[in-house]
VOMARMAR-428674 format. One record per residue (C-alpha): x negated, z, y; residue number from 1. Coordinates in Angstrom, 1 decimal, always signed. Example, Ala and Ser with C-alpha at 12.3 -4.5 7.8 and 13.67 -1.06 7.14 Angstrom:
c1: -12.3 c3: +7.8 c2: -4.5 num: 1
c1: -13.7 c3: +7.1 c2: -1.1 num: 2
//
This chain:
c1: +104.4 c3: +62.1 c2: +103.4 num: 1
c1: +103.2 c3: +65.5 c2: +103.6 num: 2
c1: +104.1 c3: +69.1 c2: +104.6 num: 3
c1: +101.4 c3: +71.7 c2: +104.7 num: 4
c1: +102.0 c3: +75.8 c2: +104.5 num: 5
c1: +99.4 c3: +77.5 c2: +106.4 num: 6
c1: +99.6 c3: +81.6 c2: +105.1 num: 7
c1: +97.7 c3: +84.6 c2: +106.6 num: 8
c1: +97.4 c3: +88.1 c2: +105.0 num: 9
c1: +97.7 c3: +89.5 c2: +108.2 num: 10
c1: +97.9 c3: +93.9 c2: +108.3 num: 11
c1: +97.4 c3: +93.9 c2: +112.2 num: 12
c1: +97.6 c3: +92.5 c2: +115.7 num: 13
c1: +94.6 c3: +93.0 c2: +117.1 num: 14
c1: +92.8 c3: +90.0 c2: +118.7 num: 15
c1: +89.5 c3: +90.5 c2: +116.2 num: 16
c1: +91.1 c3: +90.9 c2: +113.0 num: 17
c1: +93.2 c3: +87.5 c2: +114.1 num: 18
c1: +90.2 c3: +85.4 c2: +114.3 num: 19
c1: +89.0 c3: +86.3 c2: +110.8 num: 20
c1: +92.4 c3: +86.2 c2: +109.0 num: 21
c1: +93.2 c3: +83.0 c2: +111.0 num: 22
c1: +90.0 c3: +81.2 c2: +109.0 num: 23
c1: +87.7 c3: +81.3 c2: +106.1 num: 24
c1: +88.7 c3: +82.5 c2: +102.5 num: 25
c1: +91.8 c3: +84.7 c2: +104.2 num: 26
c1: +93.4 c3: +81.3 c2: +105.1 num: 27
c1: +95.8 c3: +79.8 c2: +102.4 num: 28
c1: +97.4 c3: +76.6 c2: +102.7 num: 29
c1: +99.8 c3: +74.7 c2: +100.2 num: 30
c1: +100.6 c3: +70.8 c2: +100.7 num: 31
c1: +104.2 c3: +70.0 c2: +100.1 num: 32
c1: +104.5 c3: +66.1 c2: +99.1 num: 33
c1: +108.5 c3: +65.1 c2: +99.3 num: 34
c1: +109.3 c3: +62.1 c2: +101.9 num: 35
c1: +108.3 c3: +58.4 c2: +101.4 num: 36
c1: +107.5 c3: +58.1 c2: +105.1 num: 37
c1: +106.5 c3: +59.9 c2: +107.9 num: 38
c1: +107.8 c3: +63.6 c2: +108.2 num: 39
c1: +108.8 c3: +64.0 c2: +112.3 num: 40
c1: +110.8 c3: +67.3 c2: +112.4 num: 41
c1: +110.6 c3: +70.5 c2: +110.5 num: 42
c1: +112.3 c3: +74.0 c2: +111.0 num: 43
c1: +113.0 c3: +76.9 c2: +109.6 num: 44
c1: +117.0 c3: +78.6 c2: +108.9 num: 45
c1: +117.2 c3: +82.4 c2: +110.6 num: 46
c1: +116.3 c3: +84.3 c2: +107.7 num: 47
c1: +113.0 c3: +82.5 c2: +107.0 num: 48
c1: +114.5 c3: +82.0 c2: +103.1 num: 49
c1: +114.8 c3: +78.0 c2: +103.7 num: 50
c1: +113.2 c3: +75.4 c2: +105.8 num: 51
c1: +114.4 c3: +71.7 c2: +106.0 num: 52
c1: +112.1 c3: +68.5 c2: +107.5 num: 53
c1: +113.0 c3: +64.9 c2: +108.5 num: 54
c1: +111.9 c3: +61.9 c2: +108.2 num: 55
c1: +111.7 c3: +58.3 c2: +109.1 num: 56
c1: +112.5 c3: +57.7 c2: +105.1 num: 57
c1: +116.0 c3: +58.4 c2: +106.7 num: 58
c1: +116.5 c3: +61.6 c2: +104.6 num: 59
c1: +116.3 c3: +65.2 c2: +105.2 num: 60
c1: +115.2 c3: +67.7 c2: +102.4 num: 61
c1: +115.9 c3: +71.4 c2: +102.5 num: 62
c1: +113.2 c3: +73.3 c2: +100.9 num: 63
c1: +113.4 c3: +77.1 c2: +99.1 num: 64
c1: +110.6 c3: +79.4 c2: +100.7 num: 65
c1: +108.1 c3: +81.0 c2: +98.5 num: 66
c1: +105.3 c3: +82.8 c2: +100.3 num: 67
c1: +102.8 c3: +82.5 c2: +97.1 num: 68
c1: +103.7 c3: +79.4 c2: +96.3 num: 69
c1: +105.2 c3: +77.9 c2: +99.8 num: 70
c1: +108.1 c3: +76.0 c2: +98.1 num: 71
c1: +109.4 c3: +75.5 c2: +94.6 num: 72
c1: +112.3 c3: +73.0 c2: +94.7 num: 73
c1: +114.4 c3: +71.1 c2: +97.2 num: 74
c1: +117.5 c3: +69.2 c2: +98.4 num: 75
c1: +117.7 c3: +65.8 c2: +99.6 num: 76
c1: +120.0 c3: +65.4 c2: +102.3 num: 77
c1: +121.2 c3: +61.4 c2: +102.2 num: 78
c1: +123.8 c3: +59.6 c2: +104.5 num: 79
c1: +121.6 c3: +59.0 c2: +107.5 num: 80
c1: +121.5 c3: +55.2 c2: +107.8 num: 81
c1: +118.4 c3: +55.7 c2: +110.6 num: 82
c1: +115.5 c3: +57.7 c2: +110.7 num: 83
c1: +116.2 c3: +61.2 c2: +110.6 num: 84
c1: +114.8 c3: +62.5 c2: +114.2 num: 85
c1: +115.3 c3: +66.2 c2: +114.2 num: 86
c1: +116.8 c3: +68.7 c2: +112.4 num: 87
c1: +118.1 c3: +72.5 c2: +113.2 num: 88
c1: +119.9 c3: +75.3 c2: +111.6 num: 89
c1: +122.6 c3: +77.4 c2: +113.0 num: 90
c1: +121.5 c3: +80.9 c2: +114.0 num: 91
c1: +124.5 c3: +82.6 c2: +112.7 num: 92
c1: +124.9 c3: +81.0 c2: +109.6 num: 93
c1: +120.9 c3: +80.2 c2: +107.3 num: 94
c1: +122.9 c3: +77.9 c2: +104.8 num: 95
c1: +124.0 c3: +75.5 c2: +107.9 num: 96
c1: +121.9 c3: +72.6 c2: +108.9 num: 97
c1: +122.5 c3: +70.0 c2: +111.5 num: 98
c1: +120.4 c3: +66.3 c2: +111.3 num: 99
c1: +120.3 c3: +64.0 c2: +114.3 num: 100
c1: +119.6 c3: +60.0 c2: +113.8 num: 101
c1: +118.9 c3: +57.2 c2: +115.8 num: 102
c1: +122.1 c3: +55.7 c2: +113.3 num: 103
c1: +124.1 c3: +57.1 c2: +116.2 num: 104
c1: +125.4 c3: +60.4 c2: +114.6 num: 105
c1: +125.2 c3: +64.0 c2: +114.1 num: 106
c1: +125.4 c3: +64.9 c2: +109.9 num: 107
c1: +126.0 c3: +68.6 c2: +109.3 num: 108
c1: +125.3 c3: +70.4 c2: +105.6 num: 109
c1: +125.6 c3: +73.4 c2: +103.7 num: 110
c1: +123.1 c3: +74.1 c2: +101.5 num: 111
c1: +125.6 c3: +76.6 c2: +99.8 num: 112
c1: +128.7 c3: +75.1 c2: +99.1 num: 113
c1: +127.9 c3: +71.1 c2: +99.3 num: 114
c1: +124.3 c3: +71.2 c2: +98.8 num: 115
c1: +122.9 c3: +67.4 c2: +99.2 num: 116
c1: +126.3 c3: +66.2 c2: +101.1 num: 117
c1: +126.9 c3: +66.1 c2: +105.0 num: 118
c1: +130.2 c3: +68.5 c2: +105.2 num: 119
c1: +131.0 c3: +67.0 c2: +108.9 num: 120
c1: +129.6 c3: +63.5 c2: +110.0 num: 121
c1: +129.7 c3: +63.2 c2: +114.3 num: 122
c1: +129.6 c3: +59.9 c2: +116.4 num: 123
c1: +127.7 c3: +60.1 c2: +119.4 num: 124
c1: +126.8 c3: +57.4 c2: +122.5 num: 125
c1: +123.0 c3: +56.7 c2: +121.6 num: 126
c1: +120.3 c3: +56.4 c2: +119.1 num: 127
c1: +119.8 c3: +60.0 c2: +118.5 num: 128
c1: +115.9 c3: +62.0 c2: +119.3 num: 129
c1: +116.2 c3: +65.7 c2: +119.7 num: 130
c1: +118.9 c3: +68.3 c2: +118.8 num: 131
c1: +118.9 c3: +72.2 c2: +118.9 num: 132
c1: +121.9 c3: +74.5 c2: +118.1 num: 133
c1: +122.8 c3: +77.4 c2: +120.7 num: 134
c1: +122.1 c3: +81.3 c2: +119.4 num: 135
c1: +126.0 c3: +81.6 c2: +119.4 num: 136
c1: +126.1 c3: +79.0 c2: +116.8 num: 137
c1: +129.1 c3: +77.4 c2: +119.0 num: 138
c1: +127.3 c3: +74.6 c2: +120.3 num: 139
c1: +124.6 c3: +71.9 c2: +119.5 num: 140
c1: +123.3 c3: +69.6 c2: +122.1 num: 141
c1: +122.1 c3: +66.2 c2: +121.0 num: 142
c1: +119.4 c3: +64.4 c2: +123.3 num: 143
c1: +119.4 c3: +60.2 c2: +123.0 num: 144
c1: +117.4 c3: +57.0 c2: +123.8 num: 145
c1: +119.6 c3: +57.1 c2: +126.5 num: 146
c1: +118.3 c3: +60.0 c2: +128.1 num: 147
c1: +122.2 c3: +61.2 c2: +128.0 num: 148
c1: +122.7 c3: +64.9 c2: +127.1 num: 149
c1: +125.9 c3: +65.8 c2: +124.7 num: 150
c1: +127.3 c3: +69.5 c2: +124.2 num: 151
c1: +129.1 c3: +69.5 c2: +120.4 num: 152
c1: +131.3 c3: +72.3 c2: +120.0 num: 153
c1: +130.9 c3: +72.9 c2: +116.1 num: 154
c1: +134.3 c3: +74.0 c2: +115.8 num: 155
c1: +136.2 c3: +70.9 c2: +116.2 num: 156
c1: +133.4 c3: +68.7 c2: +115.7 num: 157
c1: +134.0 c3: +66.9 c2: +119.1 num: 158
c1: +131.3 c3: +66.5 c2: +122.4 num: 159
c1: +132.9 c3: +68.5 c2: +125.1 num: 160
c1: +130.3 c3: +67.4 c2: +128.0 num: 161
c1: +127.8 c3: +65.1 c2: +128.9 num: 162
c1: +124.8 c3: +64.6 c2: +131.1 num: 163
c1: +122.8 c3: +61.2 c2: +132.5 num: 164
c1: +119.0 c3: +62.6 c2: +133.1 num: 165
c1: +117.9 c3: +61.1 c2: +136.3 num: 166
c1: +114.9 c3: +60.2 c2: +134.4 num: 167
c1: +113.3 c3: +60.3 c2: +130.7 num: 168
c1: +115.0 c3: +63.8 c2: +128.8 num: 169
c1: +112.3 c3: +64.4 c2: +126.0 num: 170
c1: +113.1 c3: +68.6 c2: +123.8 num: 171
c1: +115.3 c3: +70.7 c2: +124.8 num: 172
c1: +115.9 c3: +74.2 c2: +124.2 num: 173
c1: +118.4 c3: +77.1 c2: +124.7 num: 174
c1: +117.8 c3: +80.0 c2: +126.5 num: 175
c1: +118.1 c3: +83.5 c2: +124.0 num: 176
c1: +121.7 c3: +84.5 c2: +126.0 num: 177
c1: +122.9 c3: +81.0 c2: +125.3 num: 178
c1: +123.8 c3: +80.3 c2: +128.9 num: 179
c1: +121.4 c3: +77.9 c2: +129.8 num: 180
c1: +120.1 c3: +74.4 c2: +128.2 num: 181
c1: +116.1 c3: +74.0 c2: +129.3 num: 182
c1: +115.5 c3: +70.1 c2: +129.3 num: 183
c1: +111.7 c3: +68.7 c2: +129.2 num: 184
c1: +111.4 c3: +65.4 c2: +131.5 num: 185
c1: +109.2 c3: +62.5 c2: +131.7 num: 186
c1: +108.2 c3: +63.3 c2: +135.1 num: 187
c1: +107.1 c3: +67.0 c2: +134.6 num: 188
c1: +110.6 c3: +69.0 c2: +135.6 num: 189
c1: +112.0 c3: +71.1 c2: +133.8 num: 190
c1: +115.8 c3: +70.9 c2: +134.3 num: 191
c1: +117.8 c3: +73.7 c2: +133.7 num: 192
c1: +121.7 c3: +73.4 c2: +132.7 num: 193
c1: +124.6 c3: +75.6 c2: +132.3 num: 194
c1: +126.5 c3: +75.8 c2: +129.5 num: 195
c1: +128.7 c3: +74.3 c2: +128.0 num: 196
c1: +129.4 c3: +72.4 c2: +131.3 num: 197
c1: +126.1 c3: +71.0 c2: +131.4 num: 198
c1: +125.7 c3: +71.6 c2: +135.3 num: 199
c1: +122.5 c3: +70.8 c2: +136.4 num: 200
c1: +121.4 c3: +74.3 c2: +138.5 num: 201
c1: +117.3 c3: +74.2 c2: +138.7 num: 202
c1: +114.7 c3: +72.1 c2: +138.6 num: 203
c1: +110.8 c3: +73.1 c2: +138.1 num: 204
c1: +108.1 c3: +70.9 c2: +138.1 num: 205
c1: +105.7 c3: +72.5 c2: +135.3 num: 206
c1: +103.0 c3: +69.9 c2: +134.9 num: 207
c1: +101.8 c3: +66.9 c2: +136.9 num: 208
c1: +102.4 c3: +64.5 c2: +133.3 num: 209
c1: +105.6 c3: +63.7 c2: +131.1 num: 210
c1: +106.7 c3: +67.1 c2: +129.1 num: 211
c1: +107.4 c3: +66.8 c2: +125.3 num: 212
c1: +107.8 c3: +70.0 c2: +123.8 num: 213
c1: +109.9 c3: +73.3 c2: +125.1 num: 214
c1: +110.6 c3: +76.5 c2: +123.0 num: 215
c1: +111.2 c3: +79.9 c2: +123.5 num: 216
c1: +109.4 c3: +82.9 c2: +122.1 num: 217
c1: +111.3 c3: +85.1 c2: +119.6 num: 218
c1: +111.3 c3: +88.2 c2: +122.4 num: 219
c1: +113.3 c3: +85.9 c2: +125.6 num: 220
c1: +110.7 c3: +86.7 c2: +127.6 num: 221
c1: +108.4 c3: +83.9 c2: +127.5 num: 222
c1: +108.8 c3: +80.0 c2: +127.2 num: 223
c1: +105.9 c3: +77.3 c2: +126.1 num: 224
c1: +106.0 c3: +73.7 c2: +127.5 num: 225
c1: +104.1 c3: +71.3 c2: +126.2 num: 226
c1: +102.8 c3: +68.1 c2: +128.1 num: 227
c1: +101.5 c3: +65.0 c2: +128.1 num: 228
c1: +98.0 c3: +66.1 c2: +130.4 num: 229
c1: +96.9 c3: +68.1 c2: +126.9 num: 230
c1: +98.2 c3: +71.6 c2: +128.2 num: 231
c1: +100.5 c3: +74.0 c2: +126.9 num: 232
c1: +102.2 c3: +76.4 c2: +129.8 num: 233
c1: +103.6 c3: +79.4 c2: +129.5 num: 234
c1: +106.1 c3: +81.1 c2: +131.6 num: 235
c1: +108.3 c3: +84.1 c2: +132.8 num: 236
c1: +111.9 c3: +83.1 c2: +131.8 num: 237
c1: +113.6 c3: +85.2 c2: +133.8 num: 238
c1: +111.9 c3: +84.2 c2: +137.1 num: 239
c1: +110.6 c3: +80.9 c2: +135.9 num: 240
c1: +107.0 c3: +81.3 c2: +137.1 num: 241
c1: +103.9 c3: +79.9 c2: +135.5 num: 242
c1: +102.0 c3: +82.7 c2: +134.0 num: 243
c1: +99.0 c3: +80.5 c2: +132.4 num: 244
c1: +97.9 c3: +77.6 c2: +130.4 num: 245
c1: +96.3 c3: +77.1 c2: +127.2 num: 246
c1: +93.9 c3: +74.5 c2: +127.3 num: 247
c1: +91.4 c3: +73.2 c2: +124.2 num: 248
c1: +93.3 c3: +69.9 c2: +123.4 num: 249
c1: +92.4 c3: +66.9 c2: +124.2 num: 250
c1: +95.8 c3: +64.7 c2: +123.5 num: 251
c1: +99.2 c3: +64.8 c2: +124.6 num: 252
c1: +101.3 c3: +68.2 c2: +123.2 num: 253
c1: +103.8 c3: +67.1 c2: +120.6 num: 254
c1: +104.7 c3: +70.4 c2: +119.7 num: 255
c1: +104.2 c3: +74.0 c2: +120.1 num: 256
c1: +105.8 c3: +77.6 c2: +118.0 num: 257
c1: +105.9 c3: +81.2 c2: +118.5 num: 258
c1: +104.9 c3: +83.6 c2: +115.4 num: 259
c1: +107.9 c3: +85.9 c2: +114.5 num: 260
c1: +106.3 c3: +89.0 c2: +116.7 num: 261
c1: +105.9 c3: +86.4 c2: +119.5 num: 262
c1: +101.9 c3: +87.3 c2: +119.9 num: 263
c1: +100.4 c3: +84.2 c2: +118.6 num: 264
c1: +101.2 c3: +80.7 c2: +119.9 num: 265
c1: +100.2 c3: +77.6 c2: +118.1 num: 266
c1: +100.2 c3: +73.4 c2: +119.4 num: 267
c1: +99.5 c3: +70.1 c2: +118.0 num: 268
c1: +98.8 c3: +66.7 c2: +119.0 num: 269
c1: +97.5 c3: +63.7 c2: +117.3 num: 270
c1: +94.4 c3: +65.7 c2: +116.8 num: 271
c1: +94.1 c3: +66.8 c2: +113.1 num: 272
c1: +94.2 c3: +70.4 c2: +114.1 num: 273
c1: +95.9 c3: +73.1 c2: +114.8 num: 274
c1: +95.4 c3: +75.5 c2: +118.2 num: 275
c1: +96.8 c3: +79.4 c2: +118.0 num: 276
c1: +95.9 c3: +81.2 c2: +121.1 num: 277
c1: +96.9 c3: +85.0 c2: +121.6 num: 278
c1: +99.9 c3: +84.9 c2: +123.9 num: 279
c1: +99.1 c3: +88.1 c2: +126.0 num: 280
c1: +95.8 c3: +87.1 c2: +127.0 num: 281
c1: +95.8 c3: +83.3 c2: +126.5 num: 282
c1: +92.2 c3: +83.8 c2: +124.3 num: 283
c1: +91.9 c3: +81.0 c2: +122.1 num: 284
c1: +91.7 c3: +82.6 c2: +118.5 num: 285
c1: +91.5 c3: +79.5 c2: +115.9 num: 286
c1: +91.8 c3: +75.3 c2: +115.2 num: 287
c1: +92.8 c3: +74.9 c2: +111.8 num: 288
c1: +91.9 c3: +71.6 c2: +111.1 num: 289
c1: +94.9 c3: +69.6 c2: +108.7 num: 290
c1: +92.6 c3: +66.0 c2: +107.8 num: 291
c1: +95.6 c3: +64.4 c2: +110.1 num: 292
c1: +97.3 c3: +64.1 c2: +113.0 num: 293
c1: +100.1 c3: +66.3 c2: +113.2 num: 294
c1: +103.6 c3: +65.7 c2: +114.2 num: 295
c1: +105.1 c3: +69.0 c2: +114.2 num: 296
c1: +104.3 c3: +72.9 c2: +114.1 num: 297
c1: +106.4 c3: +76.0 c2: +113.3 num: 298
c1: +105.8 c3: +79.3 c2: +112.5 num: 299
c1: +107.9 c3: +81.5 c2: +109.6 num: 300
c1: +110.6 c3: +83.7 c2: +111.4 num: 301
c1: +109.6 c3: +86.4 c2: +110.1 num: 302
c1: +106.1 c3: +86.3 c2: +108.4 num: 303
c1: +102.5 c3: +85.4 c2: +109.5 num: 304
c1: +102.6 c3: +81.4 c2: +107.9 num: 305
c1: +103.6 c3: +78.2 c2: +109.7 num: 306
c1: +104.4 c3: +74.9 c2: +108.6 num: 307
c1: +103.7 c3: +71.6 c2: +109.7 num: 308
c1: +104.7 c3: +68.3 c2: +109.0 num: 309
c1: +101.9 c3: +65.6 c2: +108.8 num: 310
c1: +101.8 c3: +62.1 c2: +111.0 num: 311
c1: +101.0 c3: +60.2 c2: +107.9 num: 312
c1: +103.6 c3: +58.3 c2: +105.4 num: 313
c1: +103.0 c3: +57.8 c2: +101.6 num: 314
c1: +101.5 c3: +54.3 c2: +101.6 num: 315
c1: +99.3 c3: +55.0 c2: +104.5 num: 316
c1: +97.7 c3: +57.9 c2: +102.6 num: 317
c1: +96.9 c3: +56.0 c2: +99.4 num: 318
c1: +95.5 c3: +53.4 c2: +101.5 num: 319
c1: +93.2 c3: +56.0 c2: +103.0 num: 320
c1: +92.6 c3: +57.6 c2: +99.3 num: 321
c1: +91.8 c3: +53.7 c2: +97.9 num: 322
c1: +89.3 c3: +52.8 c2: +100.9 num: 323
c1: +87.8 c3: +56.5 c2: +100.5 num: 324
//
């Protein structure tokens, strides 16, 4: 399975000189080969220096960032006895990584001091889907099949709360003071919990279809959900109102990524492309087309380049490159 870097020489903001960096002989792309199966998560550490990806191979790898080259060498991360569902880095530390499985458990690593060995290994109720840490770095919250919410507190490696959606709990996402957990639902809420407690204090319907994807830009001031009805939203986080859409797509949103100045926003689907709109003014700038359907998108934390991790395993592609 594949990872591709997408890189743009970009020297300013404007909404003209996006659409011809965004395409053409300015775009530069790299293709990363490393898992045996399908990649499903990627992300990037705090300080943009390391990324890691997971897959259905039931490993994690952490890759080195180079922005000629996009990566020169990696770590496989092995222990997972399930399929490695998503992955995400601690905020206050860019050498700690935690993995979530559907084997059950949480697996965190250092890529400093045990590189290629889980340092902590947690049990949890379910078969493991989504995971994100909190901005404090105290907390990670692990979504399951179960649509059961858990809030780890990383210091003594224990869950501290819990909470039984009332329906399907797809992404979640913290809120940039670390107060709040925002949940995606299968029937178009957003539910909004405080933290650590996990006390249920809003709901918001945000589309009419099941929501997959949630993340907050870079600023706080904005969030993106993504949904099954082929629209990404994008709304006021302080006063949780629905500012516009972004529309183009014609499949469900798996997932969606702020650039690291929070003007661009990009989404995928099962469509082999890539969508960046301009955040301010929801004009759609570029589809960068990938030759696949796409699993997952993120952008560099702090340069103009994104990642994305292809919805293709190993043997399907030399199938594909044997019937071709």
């Amino acid at each position: 399975a594949s990872l591709h870097f997408f890189l743009f020489p970009m020297s300013t903001w404007s909404i003209s000189q996006a659409k011809r960096n965004f395409s053409g002989e300015n775009l530069k792309s790299v293709e990363i080969q490393g898992h045996k199966r399908k990649v499903l998560t990627i992300a990037w550490n705090s300080t943009g220096t390391r990324f890691a990806s997971g897959s259905s191979d039931k490993t994690a790898k952490i890759w080195t960032f180079d922005p000629v080259r996009g990566s020169t060498k990696d770590i496989e991360l092995a222990g997972h006895t399930g399929s490695v569902d998503q992955v995400s880095w601690n905020p206050q530390n860019p050498d700690q990584l935690a993995t979530c499985s559907s084997d059950k458990t949480v697996r965190l690593w250092d890529a400093k001091i045990s590189p290629g060995k889980s340092t902590d290994v947690i049990n949890t109720p379910g078969e493991n889907l989504n995971l994100c840490w909190s901005l404090d770095g105290k907390y990670i919250a692990v979504g399951n099949n179960e649509d059961t919410v858990c809030i780890i507190e990383v210091e003594s490696k224990q869950i501290v709360s819990k909470y039984k959606g009332s329906g399907e709990v797809n992404e979640m996402a913290w809120n940039k003071t670390g107060e709040y957990l925002y949940l995606t639902t299968g029937v178009g809420k957003i539910d909004v919990l405080k933290c650590p407690e996990l006390k249920l204090v809003h709901s918001q319907y945000a589309h009419g279809s099941n929501l997959y994807s949630i993340e907050f830009d870079p600023t706080g001031r904005y969030f993106a959900v993504g949904s099954a009805d082929s629209l990404v939203s994008l709304w006021d986080s302080k006063n949780t109102i629905c500012l516009r859409t972004f529309a183009n797509m014609d499949f469900p949103i798996r997932s969606t990524s702020f650039s690291s100045g929070g003007c661009f926003i990009a989404a995928v689907s099962e469509s082999p492309s890539v969508f960046i709109w301009d955040v301010e003014s929801g004009e759609h700038i570029v589809s960068v087309e990938c030759g696949q359907p796409i699993n997952m998108v993120a952008f560099h934390p702090k340069e103009l380049c994104f990642v994305v991790a292809l919805d293709a395993d190993k043997e399907s592609r030399e199938k594909g490159a044997k019937e071709g």
